[in-house]
PDB file of N, CA, C and O in Angstrom:
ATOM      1  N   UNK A   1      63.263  89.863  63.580  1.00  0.00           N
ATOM      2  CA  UNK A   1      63.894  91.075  63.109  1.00  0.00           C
ATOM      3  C   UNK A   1      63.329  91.468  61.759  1.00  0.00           C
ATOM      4  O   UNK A   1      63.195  90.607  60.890  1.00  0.00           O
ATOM      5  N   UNK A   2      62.982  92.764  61.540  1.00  0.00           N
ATOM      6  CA  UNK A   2      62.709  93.048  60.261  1.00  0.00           C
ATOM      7  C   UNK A   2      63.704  93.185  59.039  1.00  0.00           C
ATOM      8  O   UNK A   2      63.349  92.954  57.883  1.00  0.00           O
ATOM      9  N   UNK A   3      64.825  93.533  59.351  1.00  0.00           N
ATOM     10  CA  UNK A   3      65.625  93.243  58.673  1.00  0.00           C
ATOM     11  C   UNK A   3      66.379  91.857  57.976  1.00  0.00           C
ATOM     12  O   UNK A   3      66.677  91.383  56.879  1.00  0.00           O
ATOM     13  N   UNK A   4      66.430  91.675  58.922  1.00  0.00           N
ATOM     14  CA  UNK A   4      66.631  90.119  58.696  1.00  0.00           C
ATOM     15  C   UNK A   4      65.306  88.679  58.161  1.00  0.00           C
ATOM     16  O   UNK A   4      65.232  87.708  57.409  1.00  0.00           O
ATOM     17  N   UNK A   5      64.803  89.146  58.780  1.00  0.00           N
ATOM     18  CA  UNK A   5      63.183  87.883  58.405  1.00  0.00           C
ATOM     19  C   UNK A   5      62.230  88.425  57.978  1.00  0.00           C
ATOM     20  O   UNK A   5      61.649  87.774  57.109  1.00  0.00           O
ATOM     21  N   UNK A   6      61.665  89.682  58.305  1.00  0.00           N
ATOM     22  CA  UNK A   6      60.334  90.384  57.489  1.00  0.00           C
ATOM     23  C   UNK A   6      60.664  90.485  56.246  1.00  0.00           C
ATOM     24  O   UNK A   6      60.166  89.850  55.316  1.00  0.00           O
ATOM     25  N   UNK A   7      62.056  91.796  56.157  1.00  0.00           N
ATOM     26  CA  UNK A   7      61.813  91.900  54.354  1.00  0.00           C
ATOM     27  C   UNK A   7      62.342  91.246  53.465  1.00  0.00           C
ATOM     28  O   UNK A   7      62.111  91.598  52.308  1.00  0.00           O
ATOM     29  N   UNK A   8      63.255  90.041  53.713  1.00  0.00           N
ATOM     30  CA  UNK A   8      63.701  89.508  52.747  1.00  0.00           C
ATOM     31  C   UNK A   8      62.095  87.951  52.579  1.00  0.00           C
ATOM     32  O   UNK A   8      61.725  87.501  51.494  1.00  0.00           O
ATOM     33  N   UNK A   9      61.742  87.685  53.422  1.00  0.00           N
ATOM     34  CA  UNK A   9      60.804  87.198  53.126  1.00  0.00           C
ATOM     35  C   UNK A   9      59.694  87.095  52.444  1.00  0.00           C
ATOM     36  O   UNK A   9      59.123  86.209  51.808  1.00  0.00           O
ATOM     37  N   UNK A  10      59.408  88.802  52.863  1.00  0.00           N
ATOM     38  CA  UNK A  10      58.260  89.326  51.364  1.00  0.00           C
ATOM     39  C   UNK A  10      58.930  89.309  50.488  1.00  0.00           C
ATOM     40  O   UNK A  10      58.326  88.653  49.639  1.00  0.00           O
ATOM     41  N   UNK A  11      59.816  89.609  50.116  1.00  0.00           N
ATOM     42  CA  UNK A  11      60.573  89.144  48.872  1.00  0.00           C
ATOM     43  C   UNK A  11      60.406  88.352  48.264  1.00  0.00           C
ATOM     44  O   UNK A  11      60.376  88.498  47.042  1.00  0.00           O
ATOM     45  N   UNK A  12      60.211  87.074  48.904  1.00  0.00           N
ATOM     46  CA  UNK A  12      60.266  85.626  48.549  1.00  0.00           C
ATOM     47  C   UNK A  12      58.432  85.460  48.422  1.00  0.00           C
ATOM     48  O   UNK A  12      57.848  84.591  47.774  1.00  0.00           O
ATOM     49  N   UNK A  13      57.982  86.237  49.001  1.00  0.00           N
ATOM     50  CA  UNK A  13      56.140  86.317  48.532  1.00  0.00           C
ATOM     51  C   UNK A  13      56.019  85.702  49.515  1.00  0.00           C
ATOM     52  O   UNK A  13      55.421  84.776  48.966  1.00  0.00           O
ATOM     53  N   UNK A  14      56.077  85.333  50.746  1.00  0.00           N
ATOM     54  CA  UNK A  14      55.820  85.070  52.058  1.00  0.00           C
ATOM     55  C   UNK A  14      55.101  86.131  53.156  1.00  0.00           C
ATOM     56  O   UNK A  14      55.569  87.261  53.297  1.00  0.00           O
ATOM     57  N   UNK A  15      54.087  85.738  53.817  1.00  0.00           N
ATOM     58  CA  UNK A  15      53.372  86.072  54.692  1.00  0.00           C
ATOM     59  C   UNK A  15      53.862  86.237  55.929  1.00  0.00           C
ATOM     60  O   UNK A  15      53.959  85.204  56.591  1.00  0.00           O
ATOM     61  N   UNK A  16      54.355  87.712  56.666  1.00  0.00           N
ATOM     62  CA  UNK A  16      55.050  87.396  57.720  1.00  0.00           C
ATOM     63  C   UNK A  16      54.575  88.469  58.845  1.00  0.00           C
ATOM     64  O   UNK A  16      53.996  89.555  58.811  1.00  0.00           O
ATOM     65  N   UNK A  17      55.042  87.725  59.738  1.00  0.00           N
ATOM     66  CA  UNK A  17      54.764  88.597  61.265  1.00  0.00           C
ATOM     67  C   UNK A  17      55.919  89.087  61.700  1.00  0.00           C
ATOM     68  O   UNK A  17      56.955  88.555  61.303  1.00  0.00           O
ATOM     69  N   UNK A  18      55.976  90.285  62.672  1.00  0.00           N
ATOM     70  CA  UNK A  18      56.850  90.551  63.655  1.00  0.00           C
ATOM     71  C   UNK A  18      56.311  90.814  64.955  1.00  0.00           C
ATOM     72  O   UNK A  18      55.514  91.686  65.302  1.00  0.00           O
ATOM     73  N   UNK A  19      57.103  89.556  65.879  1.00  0.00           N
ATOM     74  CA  UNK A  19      57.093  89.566  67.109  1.00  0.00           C
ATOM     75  C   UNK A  19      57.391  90.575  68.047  1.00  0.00           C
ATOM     76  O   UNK A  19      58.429  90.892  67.467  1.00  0.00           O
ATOM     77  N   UNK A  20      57.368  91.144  68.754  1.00  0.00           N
ATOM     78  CA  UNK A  20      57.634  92.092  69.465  1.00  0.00           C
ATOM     79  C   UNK A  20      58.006  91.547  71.104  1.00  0.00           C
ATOM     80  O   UNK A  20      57.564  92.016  72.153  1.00  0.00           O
ATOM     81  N   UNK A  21      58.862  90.525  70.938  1.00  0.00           N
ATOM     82  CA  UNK A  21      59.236  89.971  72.287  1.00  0.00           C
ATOM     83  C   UNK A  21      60.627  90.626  72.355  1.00  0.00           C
ATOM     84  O   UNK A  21      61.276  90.993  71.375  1.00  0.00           O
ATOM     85  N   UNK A  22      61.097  90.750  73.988  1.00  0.00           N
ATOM     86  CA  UNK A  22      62.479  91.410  74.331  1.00  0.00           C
ATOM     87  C   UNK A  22      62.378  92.890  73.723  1.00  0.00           C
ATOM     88  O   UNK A  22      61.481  93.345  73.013  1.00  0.00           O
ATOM     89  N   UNK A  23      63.791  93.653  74.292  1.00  0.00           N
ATOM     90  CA  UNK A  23      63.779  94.791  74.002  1.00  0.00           C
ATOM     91  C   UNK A  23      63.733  95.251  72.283  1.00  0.00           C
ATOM     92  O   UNK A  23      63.078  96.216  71.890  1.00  0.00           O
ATOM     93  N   UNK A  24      64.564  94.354  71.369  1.00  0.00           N
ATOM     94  CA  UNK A  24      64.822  94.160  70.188  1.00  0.00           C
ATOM     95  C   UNK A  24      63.734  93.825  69.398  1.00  0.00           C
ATOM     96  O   UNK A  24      63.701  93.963  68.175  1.00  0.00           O
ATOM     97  N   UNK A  25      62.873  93.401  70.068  1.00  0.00           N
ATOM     98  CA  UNK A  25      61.490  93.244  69.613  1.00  0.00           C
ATOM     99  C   UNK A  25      60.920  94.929  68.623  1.00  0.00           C
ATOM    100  O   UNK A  25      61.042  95.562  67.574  1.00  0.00           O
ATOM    101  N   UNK A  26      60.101  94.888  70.325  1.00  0.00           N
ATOM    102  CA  UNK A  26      59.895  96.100  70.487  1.00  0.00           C
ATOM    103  C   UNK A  26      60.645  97.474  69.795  1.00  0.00           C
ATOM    104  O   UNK A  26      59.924  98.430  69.509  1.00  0.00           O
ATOM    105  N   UNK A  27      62.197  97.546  69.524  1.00  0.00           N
ATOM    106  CA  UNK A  27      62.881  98.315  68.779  1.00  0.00           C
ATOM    107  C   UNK A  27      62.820  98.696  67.664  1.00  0.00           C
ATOM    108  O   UNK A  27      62.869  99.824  67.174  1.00  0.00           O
ATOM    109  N   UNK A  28      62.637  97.078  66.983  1.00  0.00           N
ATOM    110  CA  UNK A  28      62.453  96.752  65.678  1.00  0.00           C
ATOM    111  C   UNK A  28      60.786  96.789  64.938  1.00  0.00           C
ATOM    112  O   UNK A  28      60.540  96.946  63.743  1.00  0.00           O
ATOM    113  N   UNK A  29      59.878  96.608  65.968  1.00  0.00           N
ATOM    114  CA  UNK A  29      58.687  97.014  65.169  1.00  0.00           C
ATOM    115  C   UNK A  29      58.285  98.659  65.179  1.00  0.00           C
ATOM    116  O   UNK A  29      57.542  99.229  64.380  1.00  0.00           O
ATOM    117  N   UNK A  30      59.112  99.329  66.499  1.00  0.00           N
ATOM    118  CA  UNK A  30      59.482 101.055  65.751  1.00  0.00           C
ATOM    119  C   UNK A  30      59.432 101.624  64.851  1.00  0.00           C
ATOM    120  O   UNK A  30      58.984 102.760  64.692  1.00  0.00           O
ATOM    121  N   UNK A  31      60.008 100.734  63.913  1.00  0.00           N
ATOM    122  CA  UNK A  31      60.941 101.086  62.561  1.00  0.00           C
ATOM    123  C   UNK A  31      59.733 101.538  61.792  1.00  0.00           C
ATOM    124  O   UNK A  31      58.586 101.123  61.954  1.00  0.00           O
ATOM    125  N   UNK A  32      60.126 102.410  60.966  1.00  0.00           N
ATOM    126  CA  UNK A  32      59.597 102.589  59.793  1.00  0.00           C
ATOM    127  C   UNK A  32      59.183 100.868  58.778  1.00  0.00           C
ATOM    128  O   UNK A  32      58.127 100.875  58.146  1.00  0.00           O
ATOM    129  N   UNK A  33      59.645 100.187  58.752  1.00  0.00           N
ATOM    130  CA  UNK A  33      59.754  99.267  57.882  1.00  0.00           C
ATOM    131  C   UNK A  33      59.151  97.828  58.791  1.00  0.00           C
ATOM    132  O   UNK A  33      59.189  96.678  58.353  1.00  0.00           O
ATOM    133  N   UNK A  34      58.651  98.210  60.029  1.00  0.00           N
ATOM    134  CA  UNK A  34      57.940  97.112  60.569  1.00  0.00           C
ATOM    135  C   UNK A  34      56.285  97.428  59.893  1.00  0.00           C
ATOM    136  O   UNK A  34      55.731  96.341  59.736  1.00  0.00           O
ATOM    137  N   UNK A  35      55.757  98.110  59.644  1.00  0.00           N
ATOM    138  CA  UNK A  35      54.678  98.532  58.687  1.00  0.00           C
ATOM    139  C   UNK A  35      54.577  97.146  57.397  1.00  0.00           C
ATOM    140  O   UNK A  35      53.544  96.598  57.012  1.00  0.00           O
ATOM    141  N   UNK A  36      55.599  96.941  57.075  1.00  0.00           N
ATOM    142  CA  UNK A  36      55.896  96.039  56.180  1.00  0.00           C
ATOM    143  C   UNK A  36      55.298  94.895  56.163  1.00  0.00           C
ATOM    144  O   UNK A  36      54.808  94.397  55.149  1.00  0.00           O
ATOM    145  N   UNK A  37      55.292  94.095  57.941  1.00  0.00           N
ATOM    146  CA  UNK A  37      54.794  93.170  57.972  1.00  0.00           C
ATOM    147  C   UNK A  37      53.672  93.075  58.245  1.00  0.00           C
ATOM    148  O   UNK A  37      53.038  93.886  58.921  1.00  0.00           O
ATOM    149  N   UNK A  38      53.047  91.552  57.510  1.00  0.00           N
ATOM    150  CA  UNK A  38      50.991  91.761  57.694  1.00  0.00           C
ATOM    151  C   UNK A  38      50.774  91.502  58.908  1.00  0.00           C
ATOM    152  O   UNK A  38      49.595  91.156  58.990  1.00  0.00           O
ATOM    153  N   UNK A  39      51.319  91.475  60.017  1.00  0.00           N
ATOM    154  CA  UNK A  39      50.929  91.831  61.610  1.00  0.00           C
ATOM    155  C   UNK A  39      52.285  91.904  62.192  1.00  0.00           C
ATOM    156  O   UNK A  39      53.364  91.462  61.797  1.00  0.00           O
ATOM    157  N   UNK A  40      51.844  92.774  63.536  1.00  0.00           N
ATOM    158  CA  UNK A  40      52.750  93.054  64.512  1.00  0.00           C
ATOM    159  C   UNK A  40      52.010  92.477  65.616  1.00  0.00           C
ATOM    160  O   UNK A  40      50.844  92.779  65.872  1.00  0.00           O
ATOM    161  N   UNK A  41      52.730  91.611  66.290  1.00  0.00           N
ATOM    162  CA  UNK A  41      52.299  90.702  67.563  1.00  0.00           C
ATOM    163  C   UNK A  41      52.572  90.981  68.674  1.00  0.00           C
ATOM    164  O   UNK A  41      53.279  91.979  68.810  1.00  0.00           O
ATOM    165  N   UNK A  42      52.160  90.271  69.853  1.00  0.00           N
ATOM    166  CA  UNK A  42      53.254  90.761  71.030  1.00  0.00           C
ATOM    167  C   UNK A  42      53.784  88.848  71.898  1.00  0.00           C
ATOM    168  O   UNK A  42      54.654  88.602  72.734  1.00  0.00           O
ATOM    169  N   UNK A  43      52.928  88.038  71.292  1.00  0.00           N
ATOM    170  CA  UNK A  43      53.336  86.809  71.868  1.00  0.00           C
ATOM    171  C   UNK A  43      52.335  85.625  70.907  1.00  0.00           C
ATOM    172  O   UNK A  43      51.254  85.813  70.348  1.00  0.00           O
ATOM    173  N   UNK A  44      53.232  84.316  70.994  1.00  0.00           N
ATOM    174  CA  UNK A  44      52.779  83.578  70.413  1.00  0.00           C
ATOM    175  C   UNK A  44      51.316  83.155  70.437  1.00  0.00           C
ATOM    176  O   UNK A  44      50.679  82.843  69.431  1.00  0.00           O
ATOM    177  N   UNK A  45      50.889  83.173  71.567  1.00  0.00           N
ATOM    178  CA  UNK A  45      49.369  82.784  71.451  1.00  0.00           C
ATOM    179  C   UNK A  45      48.738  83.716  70.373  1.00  0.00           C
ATOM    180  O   UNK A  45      48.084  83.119  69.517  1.00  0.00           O
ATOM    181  N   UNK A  46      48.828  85.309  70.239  1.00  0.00           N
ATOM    182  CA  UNK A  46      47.872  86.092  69.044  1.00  0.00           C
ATOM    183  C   UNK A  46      48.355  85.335  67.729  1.00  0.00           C
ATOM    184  O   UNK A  46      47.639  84.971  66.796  1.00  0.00           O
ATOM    185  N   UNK A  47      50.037  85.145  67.895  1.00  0.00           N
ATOM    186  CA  UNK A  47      49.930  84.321  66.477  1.00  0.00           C
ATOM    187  C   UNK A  47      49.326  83.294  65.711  1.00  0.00           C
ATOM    188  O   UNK A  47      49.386  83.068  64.502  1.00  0.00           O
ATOM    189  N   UNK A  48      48.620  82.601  66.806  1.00  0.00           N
ATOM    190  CA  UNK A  48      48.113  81.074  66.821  1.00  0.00           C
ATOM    191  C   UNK A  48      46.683  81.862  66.054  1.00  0.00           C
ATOM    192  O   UNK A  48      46.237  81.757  64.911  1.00  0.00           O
ATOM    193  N   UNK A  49      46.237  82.652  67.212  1.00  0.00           N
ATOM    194  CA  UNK A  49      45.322  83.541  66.317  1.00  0.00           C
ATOM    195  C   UNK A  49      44.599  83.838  65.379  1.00  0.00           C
ATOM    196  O   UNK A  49      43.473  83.542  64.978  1.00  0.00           O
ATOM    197  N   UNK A  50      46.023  84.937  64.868  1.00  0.00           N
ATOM    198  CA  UNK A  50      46.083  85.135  63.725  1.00  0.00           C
ATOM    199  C   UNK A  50      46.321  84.321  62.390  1.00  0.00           C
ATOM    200  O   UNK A  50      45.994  84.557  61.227  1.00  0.00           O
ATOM    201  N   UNK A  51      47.076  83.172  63.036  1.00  0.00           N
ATOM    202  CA  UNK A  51      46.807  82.070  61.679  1.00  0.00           C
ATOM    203  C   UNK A  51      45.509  81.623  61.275  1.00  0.00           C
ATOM    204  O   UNK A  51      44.977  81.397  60.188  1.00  0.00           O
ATOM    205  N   UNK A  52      45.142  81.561  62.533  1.00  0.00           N
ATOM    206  CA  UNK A  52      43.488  80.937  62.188  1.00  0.00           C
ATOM    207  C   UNK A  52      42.513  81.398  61.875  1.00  0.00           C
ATOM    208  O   UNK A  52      41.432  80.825  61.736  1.00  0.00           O
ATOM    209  N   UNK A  53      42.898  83.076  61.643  1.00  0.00           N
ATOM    210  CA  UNK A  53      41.938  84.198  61.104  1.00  0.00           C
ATOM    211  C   UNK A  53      41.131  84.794  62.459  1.00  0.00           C
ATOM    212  O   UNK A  53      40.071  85.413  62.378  1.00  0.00           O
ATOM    213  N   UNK A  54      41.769  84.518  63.607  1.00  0.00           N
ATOM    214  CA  UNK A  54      40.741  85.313  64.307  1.00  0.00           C
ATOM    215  C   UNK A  54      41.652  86.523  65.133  1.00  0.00           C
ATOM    216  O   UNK A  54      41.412  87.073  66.208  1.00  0.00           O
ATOM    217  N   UNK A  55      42.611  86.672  64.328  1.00  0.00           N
ATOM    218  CA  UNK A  55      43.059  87.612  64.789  1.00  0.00           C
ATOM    219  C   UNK A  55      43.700  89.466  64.081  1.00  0.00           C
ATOM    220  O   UNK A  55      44.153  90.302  64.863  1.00  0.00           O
TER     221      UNK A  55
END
């Protein structure tokens, strides 16, 4: 959720993703404020990915 885990996280100077699994997913990276996070995903494997820089 971006509300909940994206922005209070950058807050904290943390590096974060939003998942886009389930409908709530998907709802929530809609938002204006999913922009926020340094990627938008759609399943764990891109995350694996993206940790490792190849994504």
């Amino acid at each position: 959720r971006v509300d909940n885990d994206v922005l209070p996280a950058r807050r904290a100077g943390m590096r974060t993703v939003l998942l886009r699994r389930g409908i709530y997913g998907y709802r929530h990276a809609a938002t204006e404020d999913a922009a926020r996070a340094d990627a938008v995903l759609d399943d764990l494997h891109q995350l694996a990915d993206w940790i490792a820089g190849r994504g």
